[in-house]
Chimera marker file (.cmm) of the C-alpha trace (Angstrom):
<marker_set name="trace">
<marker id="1" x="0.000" y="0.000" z="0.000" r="1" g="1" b="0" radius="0.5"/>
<marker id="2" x="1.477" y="3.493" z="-0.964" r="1" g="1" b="0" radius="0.5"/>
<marker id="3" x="1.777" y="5.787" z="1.847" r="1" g="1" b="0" radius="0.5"/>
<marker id="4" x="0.046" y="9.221" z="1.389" r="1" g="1" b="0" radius="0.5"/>
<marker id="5" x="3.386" y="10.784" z="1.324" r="1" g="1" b="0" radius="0.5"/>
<marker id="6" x="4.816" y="10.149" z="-2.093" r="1" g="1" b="0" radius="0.5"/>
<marker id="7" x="3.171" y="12.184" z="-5.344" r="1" g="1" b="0" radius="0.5"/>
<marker id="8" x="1.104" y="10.371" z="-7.451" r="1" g="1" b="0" radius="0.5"/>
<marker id="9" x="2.249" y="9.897" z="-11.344" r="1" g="1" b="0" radius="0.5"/>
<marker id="10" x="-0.039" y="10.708" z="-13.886" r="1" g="1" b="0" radius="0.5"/>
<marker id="11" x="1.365" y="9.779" z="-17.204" r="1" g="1" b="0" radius="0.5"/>
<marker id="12" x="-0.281" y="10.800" z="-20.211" r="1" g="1" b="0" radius="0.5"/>
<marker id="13" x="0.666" y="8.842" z="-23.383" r="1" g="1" b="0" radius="0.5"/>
<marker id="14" x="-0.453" y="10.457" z="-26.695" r="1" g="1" b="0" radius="0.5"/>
<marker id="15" x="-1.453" y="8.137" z="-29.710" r="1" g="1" b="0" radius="0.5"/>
<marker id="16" x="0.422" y="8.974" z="-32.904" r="1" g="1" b="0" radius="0.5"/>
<marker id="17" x="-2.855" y="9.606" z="-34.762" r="1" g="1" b="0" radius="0.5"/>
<marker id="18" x="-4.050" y="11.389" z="-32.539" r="1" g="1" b="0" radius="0.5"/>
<marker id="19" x="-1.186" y="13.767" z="-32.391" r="1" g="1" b="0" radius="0.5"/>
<marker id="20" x="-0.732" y="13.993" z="-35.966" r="1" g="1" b="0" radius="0.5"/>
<marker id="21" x="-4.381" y="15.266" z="-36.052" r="1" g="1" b="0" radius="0.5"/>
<marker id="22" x="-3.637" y="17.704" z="-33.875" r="1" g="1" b="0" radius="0.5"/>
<marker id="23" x="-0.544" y="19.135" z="-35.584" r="1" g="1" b="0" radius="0.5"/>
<marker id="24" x="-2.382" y="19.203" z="-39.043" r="1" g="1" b="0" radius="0.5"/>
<marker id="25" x="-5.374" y="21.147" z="-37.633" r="1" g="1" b="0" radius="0.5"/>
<marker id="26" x="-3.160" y="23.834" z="-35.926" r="1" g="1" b="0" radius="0.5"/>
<marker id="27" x="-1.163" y="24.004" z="-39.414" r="1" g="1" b="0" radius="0.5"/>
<marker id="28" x="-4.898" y="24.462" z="-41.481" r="1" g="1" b="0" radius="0.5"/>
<marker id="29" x="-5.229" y="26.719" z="-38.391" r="1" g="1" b="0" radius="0.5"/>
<marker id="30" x="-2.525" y="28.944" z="-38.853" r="1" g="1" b="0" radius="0.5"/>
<marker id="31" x="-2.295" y="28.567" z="-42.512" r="1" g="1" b="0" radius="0.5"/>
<marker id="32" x="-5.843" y="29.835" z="-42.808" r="1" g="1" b="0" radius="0.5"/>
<marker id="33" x="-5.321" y="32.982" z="-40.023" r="1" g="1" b="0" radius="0.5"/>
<marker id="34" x="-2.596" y="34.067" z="-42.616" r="1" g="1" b="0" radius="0.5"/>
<marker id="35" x="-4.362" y="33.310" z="-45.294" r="1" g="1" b="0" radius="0.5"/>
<marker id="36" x="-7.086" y="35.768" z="-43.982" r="1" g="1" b="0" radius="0.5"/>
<marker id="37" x="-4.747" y="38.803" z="-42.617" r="1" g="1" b="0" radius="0.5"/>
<marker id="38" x="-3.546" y="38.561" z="-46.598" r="1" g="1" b="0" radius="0.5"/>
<marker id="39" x="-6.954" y="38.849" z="-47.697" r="1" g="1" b="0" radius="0.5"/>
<marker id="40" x="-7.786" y="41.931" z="-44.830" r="1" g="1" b="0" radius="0.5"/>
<marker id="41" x="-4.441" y="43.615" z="-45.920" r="1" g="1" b="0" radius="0.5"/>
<marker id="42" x="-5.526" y="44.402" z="-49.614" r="1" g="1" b="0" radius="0.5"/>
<marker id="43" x="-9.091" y="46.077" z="-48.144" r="1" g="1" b="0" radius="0.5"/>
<marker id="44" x="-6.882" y="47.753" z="-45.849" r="1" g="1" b="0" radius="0.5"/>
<marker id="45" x="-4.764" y="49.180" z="-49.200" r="1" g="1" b="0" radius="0.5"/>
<marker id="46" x="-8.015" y="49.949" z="-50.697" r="1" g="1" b="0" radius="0.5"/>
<marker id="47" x="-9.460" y="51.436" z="-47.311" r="1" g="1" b="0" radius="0.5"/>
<marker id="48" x="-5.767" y="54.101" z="-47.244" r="1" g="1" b="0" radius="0.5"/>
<marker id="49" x="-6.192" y="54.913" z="-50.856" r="1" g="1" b="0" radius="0.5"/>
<marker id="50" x="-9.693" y="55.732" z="-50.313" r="1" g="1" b="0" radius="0.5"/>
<marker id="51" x="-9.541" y="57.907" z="-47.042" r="1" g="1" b="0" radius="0.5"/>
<marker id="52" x="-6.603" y="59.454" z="-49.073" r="1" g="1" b="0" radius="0.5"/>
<marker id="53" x="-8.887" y="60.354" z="-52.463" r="1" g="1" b="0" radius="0.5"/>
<marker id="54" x="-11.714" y="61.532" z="-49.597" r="1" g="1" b="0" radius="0.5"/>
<marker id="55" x="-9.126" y="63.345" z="-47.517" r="1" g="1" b="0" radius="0.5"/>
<marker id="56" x="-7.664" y="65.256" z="-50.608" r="1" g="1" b="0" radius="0.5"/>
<marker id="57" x="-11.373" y="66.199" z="-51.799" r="1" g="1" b="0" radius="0.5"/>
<marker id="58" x="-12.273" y="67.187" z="-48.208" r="1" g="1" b="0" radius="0.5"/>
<marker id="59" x="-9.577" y="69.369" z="-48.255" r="1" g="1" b="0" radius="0.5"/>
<marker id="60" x="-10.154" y="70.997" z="-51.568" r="1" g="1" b="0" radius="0.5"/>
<marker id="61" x="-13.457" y="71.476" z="-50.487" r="1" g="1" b="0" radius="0.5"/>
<marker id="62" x="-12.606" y="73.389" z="-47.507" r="1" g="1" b="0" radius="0.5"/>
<marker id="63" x="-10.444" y="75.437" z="-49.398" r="1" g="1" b="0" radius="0.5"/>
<marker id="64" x="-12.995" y="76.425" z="-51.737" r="1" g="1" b="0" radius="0.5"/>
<marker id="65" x="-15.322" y="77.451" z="-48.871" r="1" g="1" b="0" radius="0.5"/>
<marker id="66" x="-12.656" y="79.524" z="-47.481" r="1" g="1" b="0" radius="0.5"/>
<marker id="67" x="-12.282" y="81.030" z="-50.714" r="1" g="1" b="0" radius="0.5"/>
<marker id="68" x="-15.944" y="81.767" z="-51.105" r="1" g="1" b="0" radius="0.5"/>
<marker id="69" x="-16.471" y="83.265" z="-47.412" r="1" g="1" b="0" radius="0.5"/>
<marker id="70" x="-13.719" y="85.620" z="-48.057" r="1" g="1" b="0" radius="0.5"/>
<marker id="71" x="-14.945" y="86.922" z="-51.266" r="1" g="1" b="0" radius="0.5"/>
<marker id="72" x="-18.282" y="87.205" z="-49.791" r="1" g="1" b="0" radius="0.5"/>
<marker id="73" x="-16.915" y="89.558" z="-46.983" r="1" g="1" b="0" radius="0.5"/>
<marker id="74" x="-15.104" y="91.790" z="-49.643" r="1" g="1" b="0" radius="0.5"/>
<marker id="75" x="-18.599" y="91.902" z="-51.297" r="1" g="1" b="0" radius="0.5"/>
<marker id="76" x="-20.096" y="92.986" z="-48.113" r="1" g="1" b="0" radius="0.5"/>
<marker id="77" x="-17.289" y="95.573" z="-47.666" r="1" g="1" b="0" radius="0.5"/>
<marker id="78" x="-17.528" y="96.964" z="-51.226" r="1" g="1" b="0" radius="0.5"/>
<marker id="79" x="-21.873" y="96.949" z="-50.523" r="1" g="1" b="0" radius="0.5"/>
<marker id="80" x="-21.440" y="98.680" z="-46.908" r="1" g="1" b="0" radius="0.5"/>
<marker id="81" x="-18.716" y="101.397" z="-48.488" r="1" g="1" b="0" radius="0.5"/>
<marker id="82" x="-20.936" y="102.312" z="-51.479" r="1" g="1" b="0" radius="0.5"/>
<marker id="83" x="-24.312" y="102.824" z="-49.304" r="1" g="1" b="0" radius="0.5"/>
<marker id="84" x="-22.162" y="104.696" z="-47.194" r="1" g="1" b="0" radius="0.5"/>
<marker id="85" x="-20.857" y="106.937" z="-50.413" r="1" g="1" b="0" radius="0.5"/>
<marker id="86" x="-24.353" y="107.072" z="-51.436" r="1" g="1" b="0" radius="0.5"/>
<marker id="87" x="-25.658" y="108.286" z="-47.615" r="1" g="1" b="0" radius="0.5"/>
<marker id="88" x="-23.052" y="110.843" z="-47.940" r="1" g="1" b="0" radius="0.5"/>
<marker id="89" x="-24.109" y="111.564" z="-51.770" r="1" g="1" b="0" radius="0.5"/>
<marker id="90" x="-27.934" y="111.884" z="-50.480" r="1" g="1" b="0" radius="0.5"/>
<marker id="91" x="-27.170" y="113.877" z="-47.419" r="1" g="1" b="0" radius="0.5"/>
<marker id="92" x="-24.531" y="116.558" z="-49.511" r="1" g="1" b="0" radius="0.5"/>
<marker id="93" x="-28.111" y="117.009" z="-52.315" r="1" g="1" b="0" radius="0.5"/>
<marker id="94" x="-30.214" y="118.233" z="-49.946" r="1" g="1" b="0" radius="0.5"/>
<link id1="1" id2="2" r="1" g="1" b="0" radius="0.2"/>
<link id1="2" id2="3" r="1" g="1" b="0" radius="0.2"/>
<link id1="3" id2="4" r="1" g="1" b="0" radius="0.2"/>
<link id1="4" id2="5" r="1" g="1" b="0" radius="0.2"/>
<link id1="5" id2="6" r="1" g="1" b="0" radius="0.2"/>
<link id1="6" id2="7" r="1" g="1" b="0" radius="0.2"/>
<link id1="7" id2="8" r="1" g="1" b="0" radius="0.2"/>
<link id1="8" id2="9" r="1" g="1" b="0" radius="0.2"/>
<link id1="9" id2="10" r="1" g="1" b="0" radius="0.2"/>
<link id1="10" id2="11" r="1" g="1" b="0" radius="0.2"/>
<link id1="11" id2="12" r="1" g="1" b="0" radius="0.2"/>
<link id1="12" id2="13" r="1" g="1" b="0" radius="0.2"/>
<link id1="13" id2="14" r="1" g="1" b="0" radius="0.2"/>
<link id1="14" id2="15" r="1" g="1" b="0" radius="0.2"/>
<link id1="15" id2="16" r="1" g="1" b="0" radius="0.2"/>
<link id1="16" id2="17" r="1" g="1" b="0" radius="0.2"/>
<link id1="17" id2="18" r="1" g="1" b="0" radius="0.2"/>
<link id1="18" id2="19" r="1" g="1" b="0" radius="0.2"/>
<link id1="19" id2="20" r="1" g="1" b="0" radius="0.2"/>
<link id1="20" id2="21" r="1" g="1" b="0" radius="0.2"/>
<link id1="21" id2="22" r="1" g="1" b="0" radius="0.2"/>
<link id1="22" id2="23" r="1" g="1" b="0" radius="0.2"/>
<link id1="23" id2="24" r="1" g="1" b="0" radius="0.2"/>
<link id1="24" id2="25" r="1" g="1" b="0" radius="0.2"/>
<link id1="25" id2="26" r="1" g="1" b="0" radius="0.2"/>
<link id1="26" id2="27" r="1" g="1" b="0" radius="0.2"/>
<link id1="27" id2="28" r="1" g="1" b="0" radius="0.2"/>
<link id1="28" id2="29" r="1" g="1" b="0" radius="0.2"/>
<link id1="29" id2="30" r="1" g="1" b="0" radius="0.2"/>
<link id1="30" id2="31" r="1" g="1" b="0" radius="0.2"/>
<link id1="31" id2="32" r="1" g="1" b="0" radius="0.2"/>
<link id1="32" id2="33" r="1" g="1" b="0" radius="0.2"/>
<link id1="33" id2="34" r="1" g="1" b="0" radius="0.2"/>
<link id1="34" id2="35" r="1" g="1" b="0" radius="0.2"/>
<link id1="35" id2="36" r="1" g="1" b="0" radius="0.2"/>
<link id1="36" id2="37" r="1" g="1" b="0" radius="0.2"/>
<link id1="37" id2="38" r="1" g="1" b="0" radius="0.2"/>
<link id1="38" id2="39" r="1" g="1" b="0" radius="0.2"/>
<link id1="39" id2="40" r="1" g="1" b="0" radius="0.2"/>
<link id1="40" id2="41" r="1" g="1" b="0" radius="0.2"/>
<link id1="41" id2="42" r="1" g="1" b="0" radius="0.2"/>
<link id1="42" id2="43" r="1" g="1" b="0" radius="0.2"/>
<link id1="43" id2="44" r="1" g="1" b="0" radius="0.2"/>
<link id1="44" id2="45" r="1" g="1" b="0" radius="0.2"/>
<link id1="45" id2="46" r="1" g="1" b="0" radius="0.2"/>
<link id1="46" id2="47" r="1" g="1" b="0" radius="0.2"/>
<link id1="47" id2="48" r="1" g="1" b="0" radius="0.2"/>
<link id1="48" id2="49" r="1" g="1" b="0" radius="0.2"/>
<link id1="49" id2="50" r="1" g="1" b="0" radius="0.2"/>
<link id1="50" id2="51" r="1" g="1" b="0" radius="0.2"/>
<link id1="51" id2="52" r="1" g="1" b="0" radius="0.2"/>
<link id1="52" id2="53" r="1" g="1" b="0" radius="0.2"/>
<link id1="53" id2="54" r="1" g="1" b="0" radius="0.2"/>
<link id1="54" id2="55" r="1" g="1" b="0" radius="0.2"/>
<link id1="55" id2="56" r="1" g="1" b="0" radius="0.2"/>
<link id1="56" id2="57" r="1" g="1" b="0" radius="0.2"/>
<link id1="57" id2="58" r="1" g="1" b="0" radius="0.2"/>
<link id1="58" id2="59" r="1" g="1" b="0" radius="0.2"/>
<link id1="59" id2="60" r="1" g="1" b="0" radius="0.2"/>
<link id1="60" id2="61" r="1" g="1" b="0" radius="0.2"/>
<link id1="61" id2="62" r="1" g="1" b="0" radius="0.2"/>
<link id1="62" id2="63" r="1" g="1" b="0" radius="0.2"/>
<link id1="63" id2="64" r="1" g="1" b="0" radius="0.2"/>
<link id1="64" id2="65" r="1" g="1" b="0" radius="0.2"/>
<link id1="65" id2="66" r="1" g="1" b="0" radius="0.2"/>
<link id1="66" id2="67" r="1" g="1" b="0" radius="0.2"/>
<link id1="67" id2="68" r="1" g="1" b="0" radius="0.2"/>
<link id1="68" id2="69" r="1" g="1" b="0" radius="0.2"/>
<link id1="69" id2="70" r="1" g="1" b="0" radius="0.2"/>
<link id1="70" id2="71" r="1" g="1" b="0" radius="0.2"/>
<link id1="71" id2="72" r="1" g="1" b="0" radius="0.2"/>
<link id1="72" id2="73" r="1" g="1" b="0" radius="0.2"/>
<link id1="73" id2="74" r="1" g="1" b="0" radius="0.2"/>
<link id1="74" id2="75" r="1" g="1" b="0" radius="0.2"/>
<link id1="75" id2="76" r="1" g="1" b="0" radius="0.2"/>
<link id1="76" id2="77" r="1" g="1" b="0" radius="0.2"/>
<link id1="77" id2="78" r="1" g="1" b="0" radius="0.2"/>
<link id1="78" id2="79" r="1" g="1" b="0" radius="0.2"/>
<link id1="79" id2="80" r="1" g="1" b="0" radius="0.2"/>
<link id1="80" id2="81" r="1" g="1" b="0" radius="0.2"/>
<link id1="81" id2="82" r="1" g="1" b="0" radius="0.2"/>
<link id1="82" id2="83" r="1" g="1" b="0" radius="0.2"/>
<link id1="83" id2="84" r="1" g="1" b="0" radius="0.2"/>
<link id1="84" id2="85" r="1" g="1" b="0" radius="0.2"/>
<link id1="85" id2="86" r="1" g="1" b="0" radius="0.2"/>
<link id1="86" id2="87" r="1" g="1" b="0" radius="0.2"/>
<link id1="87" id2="88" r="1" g="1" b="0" radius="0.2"/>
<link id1="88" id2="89" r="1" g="1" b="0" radius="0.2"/>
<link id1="89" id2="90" r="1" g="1" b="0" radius="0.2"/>
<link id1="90" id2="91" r="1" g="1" b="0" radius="0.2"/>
<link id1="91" id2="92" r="1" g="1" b="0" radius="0.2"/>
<link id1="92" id2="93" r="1" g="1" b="0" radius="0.2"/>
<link id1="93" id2="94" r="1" g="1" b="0" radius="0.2"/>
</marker_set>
């Protein structure tokens, strides 16, 4: 009888198929997670060249805006100076 003392010993004895099985499913495994981060990296291209094209048109846009705003103040400047010439003109007739 085996006093309570001494560790027990477990072994654990793997069967060749089933080992092979395993080392073939973790290669399909990894073979199909890089398989798939191939795949993701050409959207990923196509998603930088796209925020690129959007990035370039956003900023053209906003430069265009800024462009418009500032000849709409001159406008406003050139309107308020010519009622203000023709306040004058009015007030120096009468």
């Amino acid at each position: 009888m085996p006093s309570s003392n001494q560790p027990r010993i477990v072994d654990f004895k793997l069967t060749l198929p089933w080992l092979i099985g395993s080392a073939c499913t973790a290669l399909l495994f990894m073979a199909g997670l890089g398989w798939n981060a191939s795949a993701q990296s050409g959207k990923l291209d196509t998603l930088i060249t796209t925020y690129a094209k959007l990035e370039k048109r956003f900023d053209d846009r906003d430069v265009r805006l800024e462009t418009m705003r500032d000849r709409m103040y001159a406008n406003e400047r050139v309107t308020d100076a010519l009622s203000l010439r023709m306040t004058a003109l009015e007030g120096s007739r009468k």
